[in-house]
VOMARDREN-986705 format. One line per 8 residues: number of its first residue (from 1); their letters; for each residue x, y, z of C-alpha. Coordinates in Angstrom, 3 decimals. Each point is the difference from the previous one (the first is absolute). Example, Ala and Ser with C-alpha at 12.3 -4.5 7.8 and 13.67 -1.06 7.14 Angstrom:
BEGIN
1) as) 12.300 -4.500 7.800 | 1.370 3.440 -0.660
This chain:
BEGIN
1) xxxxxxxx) 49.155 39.969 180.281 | 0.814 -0.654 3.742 | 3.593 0.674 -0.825 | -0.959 3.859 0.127 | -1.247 -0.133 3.635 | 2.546 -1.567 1.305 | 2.315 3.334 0.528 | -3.494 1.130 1.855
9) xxxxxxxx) -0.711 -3.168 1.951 | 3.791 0.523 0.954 | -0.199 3.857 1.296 | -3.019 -1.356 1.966 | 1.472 -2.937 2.095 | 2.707 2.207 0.691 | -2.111 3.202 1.141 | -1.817 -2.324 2.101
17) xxxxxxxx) 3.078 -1.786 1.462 | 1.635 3.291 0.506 | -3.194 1.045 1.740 | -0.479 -3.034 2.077 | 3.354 0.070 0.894 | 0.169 3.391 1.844 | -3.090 -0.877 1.777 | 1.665 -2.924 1.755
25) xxxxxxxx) 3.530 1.710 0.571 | -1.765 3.006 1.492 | -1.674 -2.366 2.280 | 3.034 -2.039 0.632 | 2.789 2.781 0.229 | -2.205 2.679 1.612 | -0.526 1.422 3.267 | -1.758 -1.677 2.585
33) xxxxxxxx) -2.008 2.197 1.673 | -1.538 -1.371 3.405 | -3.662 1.229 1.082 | 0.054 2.168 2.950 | -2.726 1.785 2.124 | 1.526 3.296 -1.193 | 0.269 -1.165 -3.707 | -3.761 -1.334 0.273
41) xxxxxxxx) -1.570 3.085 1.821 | -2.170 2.229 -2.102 | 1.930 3.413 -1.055 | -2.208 2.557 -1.635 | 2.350 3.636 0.147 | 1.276 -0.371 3.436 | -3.763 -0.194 1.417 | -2.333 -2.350 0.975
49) xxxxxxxx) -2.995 -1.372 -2.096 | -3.197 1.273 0.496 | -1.721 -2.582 -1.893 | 0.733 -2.817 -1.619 | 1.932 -0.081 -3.274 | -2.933 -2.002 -1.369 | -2.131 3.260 -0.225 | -2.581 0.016 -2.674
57) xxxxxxxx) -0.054 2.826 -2.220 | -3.475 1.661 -1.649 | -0.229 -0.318 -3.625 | 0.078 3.546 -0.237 | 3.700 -0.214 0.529 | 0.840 -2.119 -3.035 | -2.366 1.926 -2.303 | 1.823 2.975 0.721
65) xxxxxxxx) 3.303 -2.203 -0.660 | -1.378 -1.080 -3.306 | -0.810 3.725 -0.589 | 3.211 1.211 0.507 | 1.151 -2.621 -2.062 | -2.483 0.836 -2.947 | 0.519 3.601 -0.120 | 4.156 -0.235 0.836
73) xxxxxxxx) 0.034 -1.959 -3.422 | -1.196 2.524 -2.065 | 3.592 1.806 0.197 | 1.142 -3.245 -1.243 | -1.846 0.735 -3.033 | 0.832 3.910 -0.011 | 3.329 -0.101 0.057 | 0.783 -1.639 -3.290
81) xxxxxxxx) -2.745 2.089 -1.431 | 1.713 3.263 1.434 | 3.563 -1.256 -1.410 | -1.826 -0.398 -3.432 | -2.245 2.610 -0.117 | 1.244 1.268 -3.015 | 0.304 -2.896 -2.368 | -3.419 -0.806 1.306
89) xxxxxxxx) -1.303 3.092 -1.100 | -4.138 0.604 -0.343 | -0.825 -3.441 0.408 | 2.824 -0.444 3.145 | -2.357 2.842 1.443 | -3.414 -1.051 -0.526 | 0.537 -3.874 1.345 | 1.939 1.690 3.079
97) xxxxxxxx) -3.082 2.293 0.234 | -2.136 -3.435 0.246 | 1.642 -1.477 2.472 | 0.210 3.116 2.157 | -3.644 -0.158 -0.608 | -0.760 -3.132 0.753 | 2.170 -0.028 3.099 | -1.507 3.225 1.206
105) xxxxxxxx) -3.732 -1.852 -0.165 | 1.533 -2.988 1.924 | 0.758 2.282 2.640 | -3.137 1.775 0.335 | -2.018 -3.264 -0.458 | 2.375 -1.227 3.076 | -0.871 3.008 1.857 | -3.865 -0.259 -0.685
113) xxxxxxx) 0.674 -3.409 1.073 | 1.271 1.310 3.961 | 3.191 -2.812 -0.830 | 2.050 2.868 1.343 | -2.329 0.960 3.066 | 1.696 -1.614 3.880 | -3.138 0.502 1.924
C-alpha cells in the first residue's frame, strides 16, 4: 500500500528542496543592500508625515470595506446568471429576483442601521 505514495512522497521532498533551495541562493547570490539614512527615512508621496503611520482607523471604515465587499459580490453572482439567462428560464428569473431582493433589504437594513453615516 505505501508503494502508491511513494511517487507523492517523492514530488514533495523535491518541491520542498526546490523551494528551500531558492530561499538560500537568493540570500547567498543576491544583492546586498546596505542601510542608509536616505534608504531608512520615511517617504510618503514626496511629503512629509503628518502623523504617524500607526494611525488608528474608526470601525466605520472597515464596515464600509466589508460593504463594498458584500454588495461588489453580487455581480459575481449576476454575471453567470446574465450569460445563462435563457437556459435558466422562469426559475433562472425568480431565484435572481430573490437575491436582488434579499440584497436590496440588506442594504436598507444597513442604511437604517447609519453603517454608512461619517459623522
Amino acid at each position: 500500500m505505501i508503494d502508491l505514495y511513494i511517487p507523492l512522497i517523492i514530488m514533495v521532498a523535491v518541491g520542498g528542496l526546490f523551494g528551500l533551495s531558492n530561499v538560500i541562493l537568493a540570500e547567498v547570490l543576491g544583492p546586498r543592500r546596505t542601510k542608509t539614512k536616505t534608504k531608512l527615512s520615511i517617504y510618503e508621496c514626496g511629503m512629509e508625515p503628518i502623523t504617524s503611520a500607526r494611525e488608528r482607523f474608526s470601525v466605520k471604515f472597515y464596515m464600509v470595506a466589508m460593504l463594498f465587499i458584500l454588495f461588489d459580490i453580487e455581480i459575481v453572482f449576476m454575471y453567470p446568471w446574465a450569460v445563462q439567462f435563457k437556459v435558466l428560464g422562469t426559475t433562472g428569473l425568480i431565484a435572481m429576483g430573490l437575491f436582488m431582493l434579499l440584497l436590496f433589504a440588506g442594504f436598507i437594513y444597513v442604511i437604517k442601521k447609519g453603517a454608512l453615516k461619517w459623522d
